[in-house]
Backbone atoms as SQL, in Angstrom:
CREATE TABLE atoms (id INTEGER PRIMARY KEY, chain TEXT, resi INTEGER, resn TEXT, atom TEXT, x REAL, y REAL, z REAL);
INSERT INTO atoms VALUES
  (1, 'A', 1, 'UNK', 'N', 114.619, 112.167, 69.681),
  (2, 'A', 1, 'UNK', 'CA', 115.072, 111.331, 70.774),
  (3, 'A', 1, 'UNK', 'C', 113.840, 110.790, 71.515),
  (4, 'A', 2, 'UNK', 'N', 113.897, 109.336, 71.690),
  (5, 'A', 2, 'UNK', 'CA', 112.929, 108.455, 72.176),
  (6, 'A', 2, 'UNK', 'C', 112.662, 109.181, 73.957),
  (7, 'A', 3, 'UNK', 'N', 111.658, 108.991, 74.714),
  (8, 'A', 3, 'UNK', 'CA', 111.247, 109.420, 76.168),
  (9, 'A', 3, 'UNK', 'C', 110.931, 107.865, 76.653),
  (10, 'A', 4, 'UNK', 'N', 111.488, 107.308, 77.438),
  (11, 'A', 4, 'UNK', 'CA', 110.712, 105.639, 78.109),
  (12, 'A', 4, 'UNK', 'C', 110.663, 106.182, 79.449),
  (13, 'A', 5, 'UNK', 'N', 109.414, 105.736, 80.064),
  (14, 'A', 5, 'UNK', 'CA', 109.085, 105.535, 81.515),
  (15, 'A', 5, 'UNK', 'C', 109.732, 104.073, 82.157),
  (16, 'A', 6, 'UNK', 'N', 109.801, 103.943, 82.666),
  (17, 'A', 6, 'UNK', 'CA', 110.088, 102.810, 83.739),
  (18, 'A', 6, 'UNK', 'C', 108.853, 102.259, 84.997),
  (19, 'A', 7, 'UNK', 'N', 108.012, 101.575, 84.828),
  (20, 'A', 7, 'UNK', 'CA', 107.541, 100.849, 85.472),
  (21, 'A', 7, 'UNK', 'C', 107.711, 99.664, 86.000),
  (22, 'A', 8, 'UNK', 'N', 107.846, 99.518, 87.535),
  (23, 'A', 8, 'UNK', 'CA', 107.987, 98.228, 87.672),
  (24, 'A', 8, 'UNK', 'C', 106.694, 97.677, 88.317),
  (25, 'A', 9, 'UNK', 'N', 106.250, 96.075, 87.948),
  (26, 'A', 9, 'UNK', 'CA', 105.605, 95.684, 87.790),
  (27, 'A', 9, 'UNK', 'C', 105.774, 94.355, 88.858),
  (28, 'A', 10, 'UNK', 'N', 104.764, 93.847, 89.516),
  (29, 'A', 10, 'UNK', 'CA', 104.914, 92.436, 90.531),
  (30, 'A', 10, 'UNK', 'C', 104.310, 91.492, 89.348),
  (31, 'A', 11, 'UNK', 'N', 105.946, 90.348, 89.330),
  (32, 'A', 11, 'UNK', 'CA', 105.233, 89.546, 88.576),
  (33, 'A', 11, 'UNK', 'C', 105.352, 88.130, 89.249),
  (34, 'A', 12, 'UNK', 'N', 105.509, 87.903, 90.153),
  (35, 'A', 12, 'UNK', 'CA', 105.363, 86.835, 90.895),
  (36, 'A', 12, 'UNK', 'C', 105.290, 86.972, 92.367),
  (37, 'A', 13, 'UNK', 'N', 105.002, 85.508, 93.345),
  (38, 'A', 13, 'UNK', 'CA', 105.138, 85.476, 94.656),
  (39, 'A', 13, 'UNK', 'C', 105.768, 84.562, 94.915),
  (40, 'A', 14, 'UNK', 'N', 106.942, 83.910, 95.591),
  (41, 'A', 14, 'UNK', 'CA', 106.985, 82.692, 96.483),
  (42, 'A', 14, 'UNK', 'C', 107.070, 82.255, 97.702),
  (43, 'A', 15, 'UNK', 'N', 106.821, 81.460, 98.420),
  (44, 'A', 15, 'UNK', 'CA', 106.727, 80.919, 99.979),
  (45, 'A', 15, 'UNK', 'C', 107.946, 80.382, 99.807),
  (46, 'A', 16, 'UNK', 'N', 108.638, 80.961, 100.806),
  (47, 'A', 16, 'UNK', 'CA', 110.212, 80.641, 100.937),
  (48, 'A', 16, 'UNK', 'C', 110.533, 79.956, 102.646),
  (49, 'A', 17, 'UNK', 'N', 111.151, 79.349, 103.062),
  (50, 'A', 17, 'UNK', 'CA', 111.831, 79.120, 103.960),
  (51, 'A', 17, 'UNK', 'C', 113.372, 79.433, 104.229),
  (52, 'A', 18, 'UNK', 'N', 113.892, 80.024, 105.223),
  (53, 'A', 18, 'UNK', 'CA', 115.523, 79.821, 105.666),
  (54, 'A', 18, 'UNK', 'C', 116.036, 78.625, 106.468),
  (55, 'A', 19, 'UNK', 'N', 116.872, 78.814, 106.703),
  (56, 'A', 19, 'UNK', 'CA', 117.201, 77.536, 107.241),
  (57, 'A', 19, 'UNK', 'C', 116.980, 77.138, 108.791),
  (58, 'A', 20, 'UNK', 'N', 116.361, 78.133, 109.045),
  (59, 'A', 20, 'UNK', 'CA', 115.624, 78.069, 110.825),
  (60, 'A', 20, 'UNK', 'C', 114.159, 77.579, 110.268),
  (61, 'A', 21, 'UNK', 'N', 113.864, 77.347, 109.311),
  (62, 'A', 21, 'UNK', 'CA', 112.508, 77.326, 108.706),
  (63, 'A', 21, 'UNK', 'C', 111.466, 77.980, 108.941),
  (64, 'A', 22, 'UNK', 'N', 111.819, 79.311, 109.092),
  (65, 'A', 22, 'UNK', 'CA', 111.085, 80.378, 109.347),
  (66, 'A', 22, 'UNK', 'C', 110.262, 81.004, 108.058),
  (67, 'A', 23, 'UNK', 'N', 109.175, 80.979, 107.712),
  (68, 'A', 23, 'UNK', 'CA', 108.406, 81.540, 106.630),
  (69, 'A', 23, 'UNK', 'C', 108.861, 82.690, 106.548),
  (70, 'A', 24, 'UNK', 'N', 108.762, 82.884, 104.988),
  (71, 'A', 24, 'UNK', 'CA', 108.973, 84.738, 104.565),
  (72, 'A', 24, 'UNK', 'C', 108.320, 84.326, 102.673),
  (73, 'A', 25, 'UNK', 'N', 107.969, 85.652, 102.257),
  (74, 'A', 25, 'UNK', 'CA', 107.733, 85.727, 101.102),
  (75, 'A', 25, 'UNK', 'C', 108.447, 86.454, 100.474),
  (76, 'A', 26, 'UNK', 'N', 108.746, 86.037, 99.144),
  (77, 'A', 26, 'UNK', 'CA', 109.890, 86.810, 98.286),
  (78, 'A', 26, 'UNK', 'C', 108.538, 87.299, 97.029),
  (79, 'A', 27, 'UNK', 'N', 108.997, 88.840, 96.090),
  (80, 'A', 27, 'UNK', 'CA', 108.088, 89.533, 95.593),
  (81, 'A', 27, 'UNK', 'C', 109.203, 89.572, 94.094),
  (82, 'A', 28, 'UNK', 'N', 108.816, 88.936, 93.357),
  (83, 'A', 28, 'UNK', 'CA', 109.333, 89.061, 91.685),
  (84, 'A', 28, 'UNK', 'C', 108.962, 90.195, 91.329),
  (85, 'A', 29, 'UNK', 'N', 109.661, 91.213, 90.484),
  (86, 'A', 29, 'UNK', 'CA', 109.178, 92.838, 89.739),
  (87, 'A', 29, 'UNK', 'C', 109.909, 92.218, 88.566),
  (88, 'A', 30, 'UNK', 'N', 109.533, 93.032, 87.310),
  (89, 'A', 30, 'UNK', 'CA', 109.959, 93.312, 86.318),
  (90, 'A', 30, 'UNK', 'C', 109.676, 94.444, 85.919),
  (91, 'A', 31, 'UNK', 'N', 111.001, 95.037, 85.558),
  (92, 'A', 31, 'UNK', 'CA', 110.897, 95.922, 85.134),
  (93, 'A', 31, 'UNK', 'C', 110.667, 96.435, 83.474),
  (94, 'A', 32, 'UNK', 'N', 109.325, 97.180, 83.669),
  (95, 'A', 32, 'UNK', 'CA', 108.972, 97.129, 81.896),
  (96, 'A', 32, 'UNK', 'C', 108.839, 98.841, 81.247),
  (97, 'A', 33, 'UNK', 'N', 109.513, 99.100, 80.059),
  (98, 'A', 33, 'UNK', 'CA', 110.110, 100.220, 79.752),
  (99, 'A', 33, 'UNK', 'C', 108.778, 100.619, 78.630),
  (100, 'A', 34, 'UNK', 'N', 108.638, 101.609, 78.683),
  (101, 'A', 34, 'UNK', 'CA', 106.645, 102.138, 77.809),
  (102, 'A', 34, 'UNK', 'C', 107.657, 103.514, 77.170),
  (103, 'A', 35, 'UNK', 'N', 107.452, 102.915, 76.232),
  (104, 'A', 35, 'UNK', 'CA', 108.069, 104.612, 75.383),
  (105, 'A', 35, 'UNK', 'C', 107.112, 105.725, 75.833),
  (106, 'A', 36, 'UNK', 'N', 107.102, 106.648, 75.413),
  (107, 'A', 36, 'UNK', 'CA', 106.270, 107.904, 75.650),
  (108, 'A', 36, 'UNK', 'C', 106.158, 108.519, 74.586),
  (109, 'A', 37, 'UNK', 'N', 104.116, 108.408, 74.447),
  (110, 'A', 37, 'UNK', 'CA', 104.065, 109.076, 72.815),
  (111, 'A', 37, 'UNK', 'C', 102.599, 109.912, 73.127),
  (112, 'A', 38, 'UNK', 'N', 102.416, 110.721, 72.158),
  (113, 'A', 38, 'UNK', 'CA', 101.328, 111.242, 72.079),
  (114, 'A', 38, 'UNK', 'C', 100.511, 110.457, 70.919),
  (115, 'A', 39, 'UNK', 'N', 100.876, 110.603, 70.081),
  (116, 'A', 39, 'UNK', 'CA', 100.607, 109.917, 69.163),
  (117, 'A', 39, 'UNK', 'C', 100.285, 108.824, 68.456),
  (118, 'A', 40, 'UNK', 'N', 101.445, 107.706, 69.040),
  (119, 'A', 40, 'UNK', 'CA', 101.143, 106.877, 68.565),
  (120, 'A', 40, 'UNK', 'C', 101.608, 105.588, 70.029),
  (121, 'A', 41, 'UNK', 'N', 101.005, 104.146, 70.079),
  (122, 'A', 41, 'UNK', 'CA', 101.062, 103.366, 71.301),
  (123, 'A', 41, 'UNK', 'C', 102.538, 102.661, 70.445),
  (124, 'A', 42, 'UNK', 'N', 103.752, 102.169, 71.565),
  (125, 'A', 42, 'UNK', 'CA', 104.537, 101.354, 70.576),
  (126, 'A', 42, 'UNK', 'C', 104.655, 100.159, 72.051),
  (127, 'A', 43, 'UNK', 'N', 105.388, 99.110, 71.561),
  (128, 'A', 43, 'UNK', 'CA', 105.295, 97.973, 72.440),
  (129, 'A', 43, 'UNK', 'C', 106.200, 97.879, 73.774),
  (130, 'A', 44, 'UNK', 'N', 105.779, 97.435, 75.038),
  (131, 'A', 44, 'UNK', 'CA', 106.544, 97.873, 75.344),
  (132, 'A', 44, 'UNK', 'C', 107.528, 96.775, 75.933),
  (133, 'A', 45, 'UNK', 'N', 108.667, 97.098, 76.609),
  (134, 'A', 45, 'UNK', 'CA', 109.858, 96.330, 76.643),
  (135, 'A', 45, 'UNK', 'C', 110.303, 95.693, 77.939),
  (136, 'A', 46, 'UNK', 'N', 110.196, 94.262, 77.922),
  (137, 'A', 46, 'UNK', 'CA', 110.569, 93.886, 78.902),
  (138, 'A', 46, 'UNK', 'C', 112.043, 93.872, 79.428),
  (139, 'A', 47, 'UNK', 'N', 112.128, 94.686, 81.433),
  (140, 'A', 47, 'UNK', 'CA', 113.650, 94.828, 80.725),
  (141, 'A', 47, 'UNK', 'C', 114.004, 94.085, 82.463),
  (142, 'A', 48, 'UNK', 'N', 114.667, 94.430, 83.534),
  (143, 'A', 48, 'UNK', 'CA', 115.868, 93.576, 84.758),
  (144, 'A', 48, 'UNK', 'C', 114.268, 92.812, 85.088),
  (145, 'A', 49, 'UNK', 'N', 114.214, 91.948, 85.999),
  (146, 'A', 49, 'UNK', 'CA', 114.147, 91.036, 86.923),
  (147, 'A', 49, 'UNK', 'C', 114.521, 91.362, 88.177),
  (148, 'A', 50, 'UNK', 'N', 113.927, 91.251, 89.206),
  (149, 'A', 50, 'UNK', 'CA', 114.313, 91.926, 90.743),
  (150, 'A', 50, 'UNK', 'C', 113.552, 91.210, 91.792),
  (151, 'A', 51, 'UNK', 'N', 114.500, 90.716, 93.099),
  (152, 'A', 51, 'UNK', 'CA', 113.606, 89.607, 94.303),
  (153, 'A', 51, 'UNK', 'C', 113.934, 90.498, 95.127),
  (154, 'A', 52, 'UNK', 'N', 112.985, 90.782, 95.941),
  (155, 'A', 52, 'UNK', 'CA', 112.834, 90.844, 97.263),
  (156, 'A', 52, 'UNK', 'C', 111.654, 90.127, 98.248),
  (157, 'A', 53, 'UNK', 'N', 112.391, 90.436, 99.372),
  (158, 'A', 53, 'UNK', 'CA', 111.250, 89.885, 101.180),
  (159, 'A', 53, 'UNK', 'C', 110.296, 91.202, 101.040),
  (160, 'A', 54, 'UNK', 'N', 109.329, 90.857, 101.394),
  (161, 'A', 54, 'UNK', 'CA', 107.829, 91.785, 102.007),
  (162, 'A', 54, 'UNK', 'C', 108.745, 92.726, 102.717),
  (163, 'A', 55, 'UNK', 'N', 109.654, 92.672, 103.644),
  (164, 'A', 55, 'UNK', 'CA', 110.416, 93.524, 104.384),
  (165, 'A', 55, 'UNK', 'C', 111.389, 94.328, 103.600),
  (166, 'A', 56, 'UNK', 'N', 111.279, 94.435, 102.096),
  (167, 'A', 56, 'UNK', 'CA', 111.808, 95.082, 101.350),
  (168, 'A', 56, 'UNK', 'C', 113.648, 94.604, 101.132),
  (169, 'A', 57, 'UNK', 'N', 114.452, 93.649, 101.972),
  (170, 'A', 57, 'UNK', 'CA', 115.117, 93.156, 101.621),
  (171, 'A', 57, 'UNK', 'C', 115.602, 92.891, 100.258),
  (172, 'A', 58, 'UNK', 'N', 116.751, 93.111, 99.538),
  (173, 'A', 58, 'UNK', 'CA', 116.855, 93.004, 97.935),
  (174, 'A', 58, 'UNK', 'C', 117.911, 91.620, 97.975),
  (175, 'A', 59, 'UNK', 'N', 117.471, 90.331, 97.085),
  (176, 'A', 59, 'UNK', 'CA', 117.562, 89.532, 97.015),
  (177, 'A', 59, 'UNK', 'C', 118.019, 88.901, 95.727),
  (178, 'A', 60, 'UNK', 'N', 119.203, 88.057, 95.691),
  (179, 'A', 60, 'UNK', 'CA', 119.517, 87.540, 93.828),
  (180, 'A', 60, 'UNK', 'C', 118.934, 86.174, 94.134),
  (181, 'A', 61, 'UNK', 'N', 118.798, 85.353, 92.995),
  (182, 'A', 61, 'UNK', 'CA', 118.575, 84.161, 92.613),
  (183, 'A', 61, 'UNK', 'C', 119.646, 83.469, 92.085),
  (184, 'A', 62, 'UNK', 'N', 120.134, 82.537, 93.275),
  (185, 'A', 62, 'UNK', 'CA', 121.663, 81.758, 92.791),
  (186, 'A', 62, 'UNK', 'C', 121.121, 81.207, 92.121),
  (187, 'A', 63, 'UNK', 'N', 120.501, 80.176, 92.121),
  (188, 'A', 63, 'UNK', 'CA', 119.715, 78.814, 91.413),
  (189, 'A', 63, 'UNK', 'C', 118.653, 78.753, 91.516),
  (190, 'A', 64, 'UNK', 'N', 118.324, 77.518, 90.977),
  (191, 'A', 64, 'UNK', 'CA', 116.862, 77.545, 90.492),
  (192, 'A', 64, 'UNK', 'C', 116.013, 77.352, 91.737),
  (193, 'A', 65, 'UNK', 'N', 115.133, 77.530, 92.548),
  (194, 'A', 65, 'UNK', 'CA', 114.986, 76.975, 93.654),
  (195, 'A', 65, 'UNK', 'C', 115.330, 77.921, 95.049),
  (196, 'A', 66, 'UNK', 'N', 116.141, 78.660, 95.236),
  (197, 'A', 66, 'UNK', 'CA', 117.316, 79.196, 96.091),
  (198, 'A', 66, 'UNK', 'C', 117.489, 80.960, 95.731),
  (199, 'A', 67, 'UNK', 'N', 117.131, 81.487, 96.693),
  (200, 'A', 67, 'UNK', 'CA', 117.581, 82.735, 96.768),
  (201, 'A', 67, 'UNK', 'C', 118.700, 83.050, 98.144),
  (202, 'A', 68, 'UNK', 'N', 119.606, 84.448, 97.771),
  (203, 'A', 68, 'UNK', 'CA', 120.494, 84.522, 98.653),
  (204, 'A', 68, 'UNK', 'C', 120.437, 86.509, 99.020),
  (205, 'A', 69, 'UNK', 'N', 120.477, 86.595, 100.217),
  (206, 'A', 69, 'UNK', 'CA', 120.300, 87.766, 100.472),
  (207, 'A', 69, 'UNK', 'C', 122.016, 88.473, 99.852),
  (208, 'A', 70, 'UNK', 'N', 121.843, 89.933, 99.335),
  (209, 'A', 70, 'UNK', 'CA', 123.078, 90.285, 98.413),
  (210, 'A', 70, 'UNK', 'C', 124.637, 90.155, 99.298),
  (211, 'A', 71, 'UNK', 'N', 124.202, 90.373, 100.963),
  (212, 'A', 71, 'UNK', 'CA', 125.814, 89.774, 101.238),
  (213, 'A', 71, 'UNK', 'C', 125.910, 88.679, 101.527),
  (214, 'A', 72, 'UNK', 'N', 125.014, 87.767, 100.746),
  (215, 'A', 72, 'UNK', 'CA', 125.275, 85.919, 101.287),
  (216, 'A', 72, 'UNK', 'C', 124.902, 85.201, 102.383),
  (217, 'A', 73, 'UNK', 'N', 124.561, 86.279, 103.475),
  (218, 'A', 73, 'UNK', 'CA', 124.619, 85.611, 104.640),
  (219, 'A', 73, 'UNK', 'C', 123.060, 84.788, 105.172),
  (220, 'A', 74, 'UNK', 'N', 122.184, 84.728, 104.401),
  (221, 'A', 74, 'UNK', 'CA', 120.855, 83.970, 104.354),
  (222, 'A', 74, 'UNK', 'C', 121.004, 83.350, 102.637),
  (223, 'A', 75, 'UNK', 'N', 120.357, 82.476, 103.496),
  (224, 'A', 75, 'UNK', 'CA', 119.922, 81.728, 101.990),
  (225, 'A', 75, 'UNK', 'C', 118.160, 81.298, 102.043),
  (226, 'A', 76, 'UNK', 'N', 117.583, 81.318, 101.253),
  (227, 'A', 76, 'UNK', 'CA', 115.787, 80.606, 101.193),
  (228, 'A', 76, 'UNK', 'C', 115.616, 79.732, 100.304),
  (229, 'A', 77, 'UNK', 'N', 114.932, 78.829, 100.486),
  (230, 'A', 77, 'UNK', 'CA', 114.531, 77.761, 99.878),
  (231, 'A', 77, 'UNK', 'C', 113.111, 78.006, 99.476),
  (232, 'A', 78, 'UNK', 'N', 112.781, 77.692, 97.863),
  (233, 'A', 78, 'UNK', 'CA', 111.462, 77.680, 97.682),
  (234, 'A', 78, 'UNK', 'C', 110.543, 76.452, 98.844),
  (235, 'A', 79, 'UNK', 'N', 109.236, 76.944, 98.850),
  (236, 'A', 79, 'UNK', 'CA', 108.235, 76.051, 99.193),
  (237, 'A', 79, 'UNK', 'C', 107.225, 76.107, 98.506),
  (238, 'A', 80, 'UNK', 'N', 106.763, 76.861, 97.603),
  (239, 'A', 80, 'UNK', 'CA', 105.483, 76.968, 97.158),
  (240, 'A', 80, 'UNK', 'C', 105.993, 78.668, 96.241),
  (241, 'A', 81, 'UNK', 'N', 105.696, 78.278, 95.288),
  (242, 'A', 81, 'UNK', 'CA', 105.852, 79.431, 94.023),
  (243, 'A', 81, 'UNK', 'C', 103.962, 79.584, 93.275),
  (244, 'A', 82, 'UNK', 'N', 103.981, 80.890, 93.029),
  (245, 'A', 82, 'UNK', 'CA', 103.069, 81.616, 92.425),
  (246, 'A', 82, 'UNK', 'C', 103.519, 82.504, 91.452),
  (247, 'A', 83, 'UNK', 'N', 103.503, 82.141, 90.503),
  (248, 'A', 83, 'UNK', 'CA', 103.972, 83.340, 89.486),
  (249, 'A', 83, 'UNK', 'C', 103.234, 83.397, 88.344),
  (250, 'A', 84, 'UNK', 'N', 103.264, 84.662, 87.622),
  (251, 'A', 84, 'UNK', 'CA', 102.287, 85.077, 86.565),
  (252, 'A', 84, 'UNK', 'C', 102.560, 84.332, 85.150),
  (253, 'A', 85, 'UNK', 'N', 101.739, 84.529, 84.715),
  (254, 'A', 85, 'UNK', 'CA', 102.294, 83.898, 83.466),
  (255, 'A', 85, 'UNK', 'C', 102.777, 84.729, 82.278),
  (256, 'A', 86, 'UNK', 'N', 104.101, 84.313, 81.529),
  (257, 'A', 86, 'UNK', 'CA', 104.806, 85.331, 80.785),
  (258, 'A', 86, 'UNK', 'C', 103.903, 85.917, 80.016),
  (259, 'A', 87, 'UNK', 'N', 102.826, 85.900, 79.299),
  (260, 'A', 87, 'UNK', 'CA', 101.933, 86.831, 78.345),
  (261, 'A', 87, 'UNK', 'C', 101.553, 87.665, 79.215),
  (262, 'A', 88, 'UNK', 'N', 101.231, 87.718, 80.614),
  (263, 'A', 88, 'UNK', 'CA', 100.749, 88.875, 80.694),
  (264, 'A', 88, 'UNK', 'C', 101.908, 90.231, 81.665),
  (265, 'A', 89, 'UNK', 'N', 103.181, 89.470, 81.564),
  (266, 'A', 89, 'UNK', 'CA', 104.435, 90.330, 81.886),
  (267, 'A', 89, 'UNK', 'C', 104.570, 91.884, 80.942),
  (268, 'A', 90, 'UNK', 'N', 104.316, 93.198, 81.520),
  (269, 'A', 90, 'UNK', 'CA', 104.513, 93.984, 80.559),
  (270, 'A', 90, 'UNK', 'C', 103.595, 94.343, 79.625),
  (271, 'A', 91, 'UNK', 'N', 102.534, 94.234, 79.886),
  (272, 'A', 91, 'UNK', 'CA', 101.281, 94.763, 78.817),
  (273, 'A', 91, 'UNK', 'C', 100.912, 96.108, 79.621);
């Protein structure tokens, strides 16, 4: 029987606004799964996607552009995105 760790990993940033246009930053993770070996290295697996605010707030992505806090009641608008680039997601 296989052993995987769970690491999550920051793989992006964006400058968001609400609709008071109040700045906040939202923090991209991915979560990436590392088997556990003595022996031998195997690859490892990219697995959820996860937004939150610096204030630890947990956040979905309606659309492209647009995040919504999980009971709806904020919404953010991108302003400026920073994000990693997929090759180096999970190494």
């Amino acid at each position: 029987m296989a052993t995987y760790e769970s690491v999550l990993q920051e793989t992006g940033r964006f400058e968001v606004v609400d609709a008071r246009e109040r700045s906040h930053t939202v923090i991209e993770s991915t979560e990436c799964l590392v088997r556990v070996s003595i022996s031998k290295r195997y690859p490892t697996i990219k697995g959820a996607v996860s937004y939150r605010l610096l204030d630890g707030t947990p956040l979905r992505r309606s659309k492209r552009g647009f995040f919504d806090t999980m009971d709806g009641m904020n919404r953010f608008f991108v302003v400026n995105a920073v994000e990693t680039p997929e090759e180096s997601v999970c190494r």
